[in-house]
C-alpha positions in Angstrom: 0.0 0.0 0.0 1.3 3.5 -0.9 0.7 6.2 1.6 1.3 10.0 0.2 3.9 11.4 2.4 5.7 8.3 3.0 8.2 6.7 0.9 8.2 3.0 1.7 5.6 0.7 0.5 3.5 -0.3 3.5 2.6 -4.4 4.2 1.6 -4.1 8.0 -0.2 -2.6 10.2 -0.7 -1.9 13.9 -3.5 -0.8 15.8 -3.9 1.1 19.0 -7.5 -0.2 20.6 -9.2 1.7 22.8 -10.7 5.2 20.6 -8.7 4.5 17.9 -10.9 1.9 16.5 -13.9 2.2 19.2 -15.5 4.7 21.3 -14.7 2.5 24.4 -12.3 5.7 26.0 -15.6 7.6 26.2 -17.4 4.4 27.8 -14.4 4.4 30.4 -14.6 8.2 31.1 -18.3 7.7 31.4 -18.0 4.8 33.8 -15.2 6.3 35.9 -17.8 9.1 36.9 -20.2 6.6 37.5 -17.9 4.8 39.7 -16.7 8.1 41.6 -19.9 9.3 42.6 -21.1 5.7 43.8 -18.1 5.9 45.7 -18.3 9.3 47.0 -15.1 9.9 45.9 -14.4 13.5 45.0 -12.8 13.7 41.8 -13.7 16.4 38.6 -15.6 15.1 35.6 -13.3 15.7 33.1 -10.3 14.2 35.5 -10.4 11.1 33.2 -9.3 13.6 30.3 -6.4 14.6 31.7 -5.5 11.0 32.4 -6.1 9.7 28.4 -2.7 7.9 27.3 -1.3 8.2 30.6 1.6 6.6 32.1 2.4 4.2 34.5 3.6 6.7 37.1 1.0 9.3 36.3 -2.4 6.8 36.6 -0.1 6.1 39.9 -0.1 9.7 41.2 -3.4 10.0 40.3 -4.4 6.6 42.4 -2.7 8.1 45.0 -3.9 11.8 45.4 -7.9 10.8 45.2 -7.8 7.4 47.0 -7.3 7.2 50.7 -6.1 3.1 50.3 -5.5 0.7 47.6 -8.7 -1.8 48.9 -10.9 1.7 47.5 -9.2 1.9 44.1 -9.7 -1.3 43.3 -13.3 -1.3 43.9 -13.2 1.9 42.0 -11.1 0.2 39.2 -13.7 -3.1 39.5 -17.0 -1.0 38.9 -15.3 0.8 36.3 -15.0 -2.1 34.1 -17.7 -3.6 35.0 -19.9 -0.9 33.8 -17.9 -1.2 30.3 -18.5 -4.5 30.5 -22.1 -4.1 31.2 -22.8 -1.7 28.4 -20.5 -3.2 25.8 -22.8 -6.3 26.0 -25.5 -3.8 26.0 -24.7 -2.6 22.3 -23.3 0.4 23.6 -19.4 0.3 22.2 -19.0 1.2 18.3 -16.6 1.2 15.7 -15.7 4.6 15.3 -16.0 6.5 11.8 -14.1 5.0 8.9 -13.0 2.2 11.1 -15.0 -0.4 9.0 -14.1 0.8 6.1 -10.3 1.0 6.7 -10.4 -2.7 7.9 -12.0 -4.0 4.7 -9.7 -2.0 2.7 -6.4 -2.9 4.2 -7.7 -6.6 4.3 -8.7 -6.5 0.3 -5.1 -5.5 -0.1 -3.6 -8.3 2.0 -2.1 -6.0 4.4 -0.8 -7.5 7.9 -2.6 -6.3 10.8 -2.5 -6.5 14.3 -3.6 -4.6 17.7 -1.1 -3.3 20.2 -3.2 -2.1 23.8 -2.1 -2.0 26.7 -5.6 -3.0 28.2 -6.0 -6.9 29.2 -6.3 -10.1 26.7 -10.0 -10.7 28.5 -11.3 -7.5 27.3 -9.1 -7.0 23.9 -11.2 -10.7 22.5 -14.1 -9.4 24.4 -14.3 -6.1 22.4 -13.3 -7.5 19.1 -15.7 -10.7 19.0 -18.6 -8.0 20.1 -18.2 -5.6 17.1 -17.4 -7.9 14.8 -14.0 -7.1 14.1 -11.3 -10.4 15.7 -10.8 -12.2 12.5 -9.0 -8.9 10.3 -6.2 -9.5 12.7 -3.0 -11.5 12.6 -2.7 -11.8 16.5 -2.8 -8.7 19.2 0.0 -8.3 21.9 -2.1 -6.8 25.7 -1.2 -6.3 29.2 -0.1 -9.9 29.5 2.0 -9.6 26.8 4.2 -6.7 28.7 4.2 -8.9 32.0 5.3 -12.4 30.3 8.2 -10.3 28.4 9.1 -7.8 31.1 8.3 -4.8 29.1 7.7 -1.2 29.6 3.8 -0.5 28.5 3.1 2.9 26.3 5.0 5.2 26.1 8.0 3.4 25.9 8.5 2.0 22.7 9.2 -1.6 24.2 5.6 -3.2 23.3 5.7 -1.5 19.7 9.5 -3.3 19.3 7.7 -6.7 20.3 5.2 -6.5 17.7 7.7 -5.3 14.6 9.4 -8.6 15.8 6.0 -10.6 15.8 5.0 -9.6 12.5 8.1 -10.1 11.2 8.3 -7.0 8.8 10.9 -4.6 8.3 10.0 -1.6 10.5 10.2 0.7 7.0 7.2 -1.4 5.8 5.0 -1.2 9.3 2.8 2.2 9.9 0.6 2.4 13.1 -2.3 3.9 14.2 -2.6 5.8 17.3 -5.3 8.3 19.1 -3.0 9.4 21.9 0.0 11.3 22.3 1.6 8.6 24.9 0.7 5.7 22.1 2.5 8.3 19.1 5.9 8.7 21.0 5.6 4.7 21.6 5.1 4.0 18.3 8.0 6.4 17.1 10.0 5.7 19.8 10.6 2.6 18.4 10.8 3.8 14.9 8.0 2.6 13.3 5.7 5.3 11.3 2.5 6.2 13.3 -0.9 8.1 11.8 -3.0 9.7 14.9 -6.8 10.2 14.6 -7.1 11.6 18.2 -10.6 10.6 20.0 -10.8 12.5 23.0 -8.1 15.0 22.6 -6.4 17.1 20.0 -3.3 16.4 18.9 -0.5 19.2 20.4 2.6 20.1 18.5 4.7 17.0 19.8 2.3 15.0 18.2 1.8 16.9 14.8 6.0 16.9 14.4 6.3 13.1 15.1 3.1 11.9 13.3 3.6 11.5 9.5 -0.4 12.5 9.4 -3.1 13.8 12.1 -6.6 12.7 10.6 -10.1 13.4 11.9 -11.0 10.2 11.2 -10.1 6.3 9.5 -11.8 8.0 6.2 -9.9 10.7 6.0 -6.3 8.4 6.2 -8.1 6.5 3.2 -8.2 9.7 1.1 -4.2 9.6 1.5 -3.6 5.9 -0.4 
């Protein structure tokens, strides 16, 4: 697949999950303030913004400034993704504009693909068998993945590096997919081409220099090939 505005041909490509190819960051955000108020807990609406791609050691800080003990961020955590859960069986998470579209595309032009998340195996299969989506995809690499391999998650490059091994491509061939500016550097960090269709938040001017492409949405990036 030619791309304008990158040189190499491209054969493979990786996906970020969570809204890049769903709307499931909104379900979260939506979920955490459910969570928050059932548990009295004090926290801003829009906190969960703020915390979109975050790191390790920021969802840490965060943990640690609005929950008085571990035992109440794990129930917090739990009913989080249980609400997801709840409302993903519900018919409530959706492929996101162009997502479709891309999929069949890539996959009518025998193009690798595969999904690198940081979020866990059980709900990776869970959200791709519910919208349709598991069999366009090679294999996907998940939060298990970075524990079994001793790995850095996003934004170190680490996990990116693991699946340019997996898919045994030359990184010149790969491009990725990203909605966040922690899944961008991770993607570039490891020297792999990365598109961003943000989701939640705009792209900032780290992102638009190491991006080859910021598009609004899957259709756009079609436009491009």
């Amino acid at each position: 697949m030619k791309v304008q505005g990158i040189n190499e041909r491209v054969r493979g490509i990786l996906f970020d999950m969570d809204g890049l190819l769903m709307n499931s960051e909104k379900l979260y955000w939506q979920a955490n303030i459910v969570a928050a108020k059932e548990a009295h807990i004090n926290v801003p609406d829009d906190l969960y913004l703020k915390l979109v791609g975050s790191s390790e050691d920021e969802m840490n800080h965060f943990y640690h400034r609005y929950f008085s003990s571990y035992e109440q961020r794990n129930r917090f955590i739990k009913r989080t993704n249980e609400l997801v859960w709840q409302w993903t069986d519900e018919g409530k998470l959706k492929l996101l504009p162009g997502v479709q579209r891309a999929l069949d595309c890539f996959q009518h032009l025998a193009l690798s693909m595969a999904i690198v998340t940081s979020n866990t195996e059980e709900v990776v299969e869970h959200n791709l068998w519910v919208t349709g989506i598991r069999n366009y995809f090679d294999f996907h690499l998940n939060s298990a993945d970075i524990y079994r391999n001793h790995i850095k998650p996003k934004p170190e490059p680490d996990i990116y590096l693991l699946a340019a091994e997996r898919m045994g491509l030359p990184k010149r061939n790969l491009l990725a997919f990203e909605d966040s500016s922690s899944g961008v550097k991770s993607a570039t960090s490891a020297g792999i081409k990365c598109v961003m269709i943000p989701n939640l938040l705009p792209a900032n001017d780290q992102d638009k220099d190491s991006a080859v492409a910021v598009c609004s949405s899957f259709d756009e990036f079609l436009e491009k090939i």
